[in-house]
C-alpha positions, 0 to 999 in steps of 0.5 A: 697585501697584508698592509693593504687589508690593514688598510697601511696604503702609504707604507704599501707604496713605499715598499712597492717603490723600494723593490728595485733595492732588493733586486725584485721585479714586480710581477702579476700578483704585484701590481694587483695588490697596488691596483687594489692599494689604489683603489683603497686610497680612492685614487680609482684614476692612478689604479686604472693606469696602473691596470692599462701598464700591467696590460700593455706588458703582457701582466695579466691581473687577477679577476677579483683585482679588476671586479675590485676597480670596475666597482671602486669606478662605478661606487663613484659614478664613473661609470664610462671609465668603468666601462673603459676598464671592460672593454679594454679587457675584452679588447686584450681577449682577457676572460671576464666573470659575471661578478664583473658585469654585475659592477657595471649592471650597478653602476649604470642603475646607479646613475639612472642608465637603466635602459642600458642595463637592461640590454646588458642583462639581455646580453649577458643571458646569450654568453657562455658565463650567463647571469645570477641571480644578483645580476636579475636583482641589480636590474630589478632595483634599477626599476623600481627606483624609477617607478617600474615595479611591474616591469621588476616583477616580470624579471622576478617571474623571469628568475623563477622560470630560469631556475635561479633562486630568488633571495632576500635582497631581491624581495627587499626590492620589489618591496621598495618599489611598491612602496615608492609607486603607492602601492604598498598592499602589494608589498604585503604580497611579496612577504607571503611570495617569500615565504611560497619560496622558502626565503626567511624576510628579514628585518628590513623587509617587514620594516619597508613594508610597515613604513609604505603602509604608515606613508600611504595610510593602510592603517589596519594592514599596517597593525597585522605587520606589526603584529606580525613582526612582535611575535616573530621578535623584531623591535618595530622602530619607536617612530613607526610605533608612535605614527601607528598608534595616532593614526590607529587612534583617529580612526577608532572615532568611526571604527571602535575596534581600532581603540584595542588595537592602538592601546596595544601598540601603546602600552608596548612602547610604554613597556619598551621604556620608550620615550612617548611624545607629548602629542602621542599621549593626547591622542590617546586620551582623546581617543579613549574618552571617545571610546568611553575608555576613561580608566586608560584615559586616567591611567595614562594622564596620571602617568604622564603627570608623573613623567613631567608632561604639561597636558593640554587642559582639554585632555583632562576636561574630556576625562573628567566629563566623561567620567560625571556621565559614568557617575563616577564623580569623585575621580572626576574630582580628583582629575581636576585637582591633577589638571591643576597639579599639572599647572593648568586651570579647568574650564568653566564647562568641567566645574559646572559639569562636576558641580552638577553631578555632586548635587545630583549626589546629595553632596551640596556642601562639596558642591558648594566648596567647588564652586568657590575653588572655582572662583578663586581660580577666576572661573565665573560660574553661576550658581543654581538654585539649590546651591543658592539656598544652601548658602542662605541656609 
């Protein structure tokens, strides 16, 4: 058993093979240990053979040998042989436990029988061994994969009236199953159920639920998950932060609250030193210029220019005309020569839009020189009247 657990399966048959040179007969326990050998080495068809051997000469295996080899058949999807396995113990009038059932409950959930499981369960609640709540659990997931949440909750409901104890992996499931079918505010239900009933959600539970809000687009229950999970002290997977913050940022253009909610979500992945996507970065300026933002706008743009991105030029143009509405012009002057620290080149719109502004601030000559940086980078501007006389003065 030893070599077994050590997972040393070739030197396990050896020894087995060489007891008879040391005058030793193989009992019970014996061909229990190479039963499990068998199905450690994947050889499930040489295990059952060797079951059918012990049996047919009165050896009698030990549950957990015969919960080990049902499992090893149903893991691999042979479910029939699994259930050959069964019914040959029952034929033998051998007892068998609920840890048993649960393997073939799984392993016909497991290749889509799920009618078939669902009688078995029904089956097993009218023997004297019963169900637990695994058995309830196996089922229910069973259903759910195929798009049968309510029927999975009737058997929770089932669980809870019976007396046994709902546990995470049961939750965990319904959860999943929402999440499938497209209904995943349900599935912010089930985490206030668990909590009704004492069941601590783990990691994977809010995860599965944030991700179902993200795929299906119920963005602002998706940020109180979030939330939620930040102060309980999960780190939220780096990819649904960064799909939440996009999705945050286009909806703050009709609903401006949103904006402190997505810079939030920013800013953490920022200070979680995570890599932020080029994309990301232009959506969030995007949605700060609309937002009249422009100081987190700047920030990050410097930011991004410092980390090695290559910004599209209209990231940089939105700052900079919103900035010139702000009054702000010689940030606005200072963002440009960032736009082409970062190898772009403005447009013809942000140098009129600065140009503008500088002479609405008395400050021709800069004006003046602006413009002529403008041309020599190829932008054709035209020049307006009071320009035109400072030249000629």
């Amino acid at each position: 058993m030893a070599l077994v657990i050590a997972q040393k399966s070739e030197l396990c048959e050896i020894i087995f093979t060489k007891l008879s040179s040391f005058h030793l007969v193989p009992d019970s326990c014996t061909y229990s240990i190479m039963i499990r050998c068998h199905c450690e080495k994947n050889e499930v068809e040489e295990a059952k053979r060797v079951l059918f051997t012990v049996l047919e000469n009165g050896f009698e295996p030990d549950s957990a040998t015969i919960t080990v080899l049902i499992n090893s058949l149903c893991k691999r999807g042979k479910v029939k042989k699994a259930m050959e396995v069964f019914e040959f113990m029952e034929r033998k009038g051998l007892k068998l436990v609920v840890q048993q059932h649960n393997c073939l409950l799984k392993g016909l959930s497991y290749v889509g029988k799920i009618e078939e499981a669902l009688e078995m369960l029904m089956n097993m609640k009218k023997t004297n061994f019963g169900v637990d709540v695994y058995s309830y659990s196996i089922v229910m997931n069973g259903l759910c994969k195929v798009g049968r949440s309510d029927e999975a909750m009737d058997l929770f409901n089932e669980v809870v009236e019976i007396g046994l104890i709902p546990n995470v992996v049961t939750f965990n499931t319904l959860i999943q199953g929402y999440s499938i079918e497209g209904r995943p505010v349900e599935g912010v239900g089930v985490l206030k159920m668990m909590k009704k009933h004492e069941c601590v959600p783990d990691y994977i539970s809010y995860s599965t639920v944030l991700h179902g809000l993200l795929k299906w687009n119920e963005i602002v229950e998706a940020f109180g998950i979030y939330k939620e999970m930040v102060e309980i002290g999960f780190e939220v997977d780096f990819r649904m932060m960064r799909t939440l913050v996009r999705r945050l940022c286009k909806r703050s253009w009709n609903e401006k609250r949103l904006l402190e909610d997505a810079y939030e979500v920013f800013e953490k992945m920022k200070e979680r030193g995570l890599v932020v996507d080029k994309r990301t970065v232009e959506v969030m300026v995007k949605a700060c210029c609309r937002g009249e933002k422009f100081d987190e706008a700047l920030v990050n743009l410097n930011d991004m220019v410092r980390w090695g991105y290559s910004l599209k030029a209209i990231a940089f143009e939105k700052v900079i005309e919103g900035l010139c509405r702000q009054g702000r012009v010689d940030e606005a002057v200072s963002t440009l020569f960032l736009l082409h620290a970062n190898g772009r080149i403005g447009d013809r719109i942000s140098y009129d839009v600065l140009v503008n502004e500088l002479i609405a601030h008395g400050r021709v000559f800069c004006a003046s020189f602006l413009f002529g940086f403008a041309l020599k980078q190829g932008v054709a501007l035209v020049p307006n009247k009071e320009l035109q006389a400072n030249n000629r003065s």
